[in-house]
N, C-alpha and C positions, 0 to 999 in steps of 0.2 A: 554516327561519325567517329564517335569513340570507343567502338567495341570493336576493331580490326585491333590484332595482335599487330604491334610495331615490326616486330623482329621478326617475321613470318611475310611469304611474298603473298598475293592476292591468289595464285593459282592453291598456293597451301592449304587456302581456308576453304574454298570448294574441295580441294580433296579430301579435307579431312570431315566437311558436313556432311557429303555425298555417301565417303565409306565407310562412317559412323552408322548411319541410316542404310546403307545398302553394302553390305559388306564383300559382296560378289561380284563389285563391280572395281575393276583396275586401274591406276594410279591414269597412265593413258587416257582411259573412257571419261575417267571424271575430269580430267583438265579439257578436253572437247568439250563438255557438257558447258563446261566453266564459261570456255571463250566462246561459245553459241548463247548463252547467256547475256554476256558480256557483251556482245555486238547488238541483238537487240534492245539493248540497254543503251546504247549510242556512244559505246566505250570499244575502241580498236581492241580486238582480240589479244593480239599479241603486249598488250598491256598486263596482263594475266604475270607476265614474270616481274611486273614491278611492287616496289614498299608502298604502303599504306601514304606514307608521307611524301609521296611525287605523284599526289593524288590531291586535286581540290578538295575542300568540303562537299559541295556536290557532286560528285564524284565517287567519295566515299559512302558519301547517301546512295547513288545507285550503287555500288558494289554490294552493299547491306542487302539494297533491296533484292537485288542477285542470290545473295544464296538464301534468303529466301524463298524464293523461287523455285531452285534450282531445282528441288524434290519434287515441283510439281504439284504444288496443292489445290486443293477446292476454297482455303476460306482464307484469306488473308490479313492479319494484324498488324493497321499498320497505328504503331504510338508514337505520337506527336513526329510525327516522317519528315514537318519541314525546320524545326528548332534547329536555332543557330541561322540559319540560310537566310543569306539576304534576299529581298522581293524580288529580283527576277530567277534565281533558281529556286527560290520557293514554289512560284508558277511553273517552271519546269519540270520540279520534281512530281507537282500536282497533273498537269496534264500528262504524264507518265505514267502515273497511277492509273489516270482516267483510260488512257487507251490500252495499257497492260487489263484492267477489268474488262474492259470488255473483249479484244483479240485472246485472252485467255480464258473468258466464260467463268471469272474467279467472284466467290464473292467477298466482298472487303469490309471491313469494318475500322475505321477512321476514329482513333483518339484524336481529340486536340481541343484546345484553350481559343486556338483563332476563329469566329464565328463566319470569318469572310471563306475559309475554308472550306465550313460544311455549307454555306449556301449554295458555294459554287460545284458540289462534290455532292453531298451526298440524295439518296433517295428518301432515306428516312432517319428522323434524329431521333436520340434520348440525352435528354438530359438531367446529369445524374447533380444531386447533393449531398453531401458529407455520405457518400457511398450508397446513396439512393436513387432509384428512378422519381426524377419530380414529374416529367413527359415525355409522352414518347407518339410523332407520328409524322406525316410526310411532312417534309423541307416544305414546301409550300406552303401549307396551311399553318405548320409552327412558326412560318417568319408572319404569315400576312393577321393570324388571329391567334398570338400564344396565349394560355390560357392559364399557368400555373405563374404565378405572383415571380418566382423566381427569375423564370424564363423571360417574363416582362422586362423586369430590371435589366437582367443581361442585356438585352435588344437594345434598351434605352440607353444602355452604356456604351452603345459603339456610334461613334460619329456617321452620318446617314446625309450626304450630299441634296438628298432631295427633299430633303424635311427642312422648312426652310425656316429660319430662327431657332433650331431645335435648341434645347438645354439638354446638355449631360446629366443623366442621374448617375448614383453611387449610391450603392448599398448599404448601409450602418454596419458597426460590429465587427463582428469575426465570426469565420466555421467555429461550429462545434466542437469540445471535445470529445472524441468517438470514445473514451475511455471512463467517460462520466458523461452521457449525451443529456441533453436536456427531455421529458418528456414531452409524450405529444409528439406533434409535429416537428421536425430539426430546425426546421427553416423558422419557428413562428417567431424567437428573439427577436430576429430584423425583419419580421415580414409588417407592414402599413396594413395590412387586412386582415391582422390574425385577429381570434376571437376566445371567447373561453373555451370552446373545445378544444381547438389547436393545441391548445397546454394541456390538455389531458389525454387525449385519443388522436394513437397515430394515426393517417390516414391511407385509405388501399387505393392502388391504382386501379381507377373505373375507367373505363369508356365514355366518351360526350361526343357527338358529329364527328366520329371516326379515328377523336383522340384520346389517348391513355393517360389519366391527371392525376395524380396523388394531393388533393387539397381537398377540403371538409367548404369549401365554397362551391362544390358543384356536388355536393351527395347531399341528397334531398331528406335525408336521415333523420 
């Protein structure tokens, strides 16, 4: 939402991603490109001549996600896509995504903090700690049986309508610092199941029924 030049119209920024990246292609061709974009986007074309700033927040989210696009890619980044946006264009921006992935045959890969997100989104998580993979495998199986101590928590920490009496966990502590990391395991300070290896030998992510775990409670070692 924050990275459109103020002072630059919306057609600008297509021309200038476009002839950055394909240099043979003319001021004309890229503003088509622009407002073809733009329309499957569910933004009138001719909106292309306006400021960033007579543009909603969501709005500006799909404009982003336009010149993204624009070039045509196979693999798409999108980081934290709905930050700032209130819940119904949150959802907007989301089933956007959903149907640009597949009407464009793109593959995506989905940063974000909100877990209601990847449930709804994605095919397969990883979930990373202080810059590691803890887990990593289908949305399915990592909601209905997570397996790394972390990922637990996480789950426990989101309010869950059909759990009935549930209590909220919270985690102890703080991240690591990555500049003096603790040994071992990153997570073992606040992990309730660490052991004495944990604090001595980091752990590699193995394989278990299909999922990828980095924890010394499933290696048989």
């Amino acid at each position: 939402m924050t990275s459109l030049n103020p002072v630059k119209r919306i057609g600008a920024h297509f021309v200038e991603m476009i002839r950055t990246h394909e240099p043979e292609v003319n001021k004309q061709d890229a503003l088509k490109r622009g407002r073809d974009v733009l329309e499957r986007l569910g933004i009138l074309p001719e909106r292309i001549d306006d400021f960033p700033h007579q543009f909603s927040g969501g709005m500006r989210q799909r404009v982003m996600i336009g010149l993204a696009l624009v070039l045509g890619p196979e693999l798409l980044i999108a980081d934290e896509p709905t930050t700032s946006l209130d819940v119904i264009v949150e959802a907007q921006i989301i089933e956007l995504l959903k149907e640009l992935k597949e009407s464009l045959k793109l593959t995506m890969i989905l940063i974000t903090h909100n877990i209601g997100i990847v449930a709804e989104t994605a095919d397969r998580v990883a979930v990373m700690y202080a810059g590691r993979l803890a887990e990593l495998g289908l949305t399915d199986d990592l909601f209905e049986k997570p397996m790394h101590p972390y990922t637990q928590a996480l789950l426990d920490s989101v309010p869950n309508i059909t759990k009935k009496g549930q209590v909220l966990s919270w985690i102890p502590g703080a991240p690591p610092d990555l500049a003096e990391p603790p040994p071992g395991c990153l997570y073992h300070p606040r992990c309730p199941r660490a052991f004495d290896r944990c604090k001595k030998e980091e752990p590699s992510l193995t394989k278990h029924s299909g999922t990828y775990v980095a924890c010394h409670l499933y290696d048989k070692r």
